[in-house]
C-alpha positions as CSV (number, residue, x, y, z in Angstrom):
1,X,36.9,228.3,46.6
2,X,33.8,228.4,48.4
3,X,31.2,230.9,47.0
4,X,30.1,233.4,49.8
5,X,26.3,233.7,50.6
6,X,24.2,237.0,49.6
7,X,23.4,237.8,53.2
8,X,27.6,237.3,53.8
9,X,28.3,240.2,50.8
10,X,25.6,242.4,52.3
11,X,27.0,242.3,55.9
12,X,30.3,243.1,54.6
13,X,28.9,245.7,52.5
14,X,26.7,247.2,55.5
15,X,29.4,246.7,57.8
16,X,32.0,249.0,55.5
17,X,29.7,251.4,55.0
18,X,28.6,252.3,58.8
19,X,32.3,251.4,59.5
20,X,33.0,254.7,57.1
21,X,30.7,257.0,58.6
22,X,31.9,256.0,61.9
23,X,36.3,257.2,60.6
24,X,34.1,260.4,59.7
25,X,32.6,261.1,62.9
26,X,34.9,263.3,64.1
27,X,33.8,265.9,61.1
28,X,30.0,265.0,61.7
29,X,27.7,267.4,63.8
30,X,28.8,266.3,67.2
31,X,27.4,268.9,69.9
32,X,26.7,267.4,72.9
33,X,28.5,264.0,72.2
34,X,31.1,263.4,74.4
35,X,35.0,263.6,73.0
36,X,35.4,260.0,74.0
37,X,32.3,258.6,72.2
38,X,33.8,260.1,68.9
39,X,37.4,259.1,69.4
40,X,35.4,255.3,69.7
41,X,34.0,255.6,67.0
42,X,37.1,256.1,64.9
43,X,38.5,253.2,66.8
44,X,35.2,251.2,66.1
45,X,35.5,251.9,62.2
46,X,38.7,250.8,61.3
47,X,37.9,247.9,63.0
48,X,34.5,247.6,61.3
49,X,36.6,247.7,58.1
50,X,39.0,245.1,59.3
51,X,36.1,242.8,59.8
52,X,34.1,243.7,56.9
53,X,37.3,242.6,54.5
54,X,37.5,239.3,56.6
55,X,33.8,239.0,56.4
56,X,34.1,239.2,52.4
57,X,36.8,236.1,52.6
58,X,34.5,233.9,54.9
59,X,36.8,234.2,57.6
60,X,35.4,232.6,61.3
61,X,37.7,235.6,63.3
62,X,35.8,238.1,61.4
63,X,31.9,237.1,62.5
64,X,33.0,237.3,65.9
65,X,34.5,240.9,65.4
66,X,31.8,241.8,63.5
67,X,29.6,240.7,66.2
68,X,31.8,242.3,68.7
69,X,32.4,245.8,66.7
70,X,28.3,245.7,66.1
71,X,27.1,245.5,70.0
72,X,29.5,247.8,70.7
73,X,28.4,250.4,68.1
74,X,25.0,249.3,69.4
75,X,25.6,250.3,72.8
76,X,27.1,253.5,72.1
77,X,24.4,254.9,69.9
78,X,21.4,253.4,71.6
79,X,21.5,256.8,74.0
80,X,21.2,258.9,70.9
81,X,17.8,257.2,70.7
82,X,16.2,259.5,73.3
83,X,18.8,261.7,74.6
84,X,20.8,263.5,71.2
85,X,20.2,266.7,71.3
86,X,18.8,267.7,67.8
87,X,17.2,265.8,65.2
88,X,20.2,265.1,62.6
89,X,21.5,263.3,66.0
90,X,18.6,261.4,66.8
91,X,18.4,259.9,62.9
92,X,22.0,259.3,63.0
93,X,21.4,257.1,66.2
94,X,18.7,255.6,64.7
95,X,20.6,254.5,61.3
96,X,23.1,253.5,63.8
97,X,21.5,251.0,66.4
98,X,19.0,249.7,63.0
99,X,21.9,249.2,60.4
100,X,24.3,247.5,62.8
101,X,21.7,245.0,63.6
102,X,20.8,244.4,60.5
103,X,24.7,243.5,60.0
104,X,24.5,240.9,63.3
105,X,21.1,239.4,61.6
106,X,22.5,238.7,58.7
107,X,26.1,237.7,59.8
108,X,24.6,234.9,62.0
109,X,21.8,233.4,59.7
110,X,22.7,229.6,59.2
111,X,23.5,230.0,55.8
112,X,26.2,232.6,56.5
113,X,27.5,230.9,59.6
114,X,28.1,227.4,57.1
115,X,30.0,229.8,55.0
116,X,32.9,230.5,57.3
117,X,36.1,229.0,57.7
């Protein structure tokens, strides 16, 4: 057995953890954030935490839904950036768009990508 790279087990890690507080966003301050964004973002979580378990096994299907899952999370939060409508919002986008980045940065580095099988 392969041992997984640090910057592997801190995707993973990253990934479950936004993928969490994306299946809580339905009981998050949402006002002004459209029904289907939320509903997406359940959708987007579970399958955050699908890819984050096959992240933790090395798993080549998994970087590409992480990468996949990340954009999209990306994408959908970016607007948050200028256009939420209170603060909490804003900082929630903000962890958002940074964290999932952080998740395709470190998912792709060349030691990770050797890792996977």
């Amino acid at each position: 057995m392969r041992s997984r790279p640090q910057s592997v087990t801190i995707a993973a890690t990253l990934l479950a953890l936004l993928s969490v507080a994306n299946l809580l966003s339905p009981v998050m301050p949402s006002e002004g954030v459209p029904a289907f964004v939320i509903y997406l973002g359940v959708v987007l979580g579970v399958l955050g935490l699908i890819g984050a378990g096959g992240l933790w096994v090395l798993k080549r299907w998994a970087l590409w839904l992480t990468i996949v899952v990340s954009v999209i999370n990306i994408l959908s939060a970016a607007p948050g950036l200028a256009f939420a409508p209170t603060p909490t919002l804003r900082v929630l986008a903000t962890i958002g768009v940074g964290g999932f980045a952080v998740v395709i940065l470190l998912a792709v580095l060349p030691n990770s990508r050797r890792a996977y099988t």
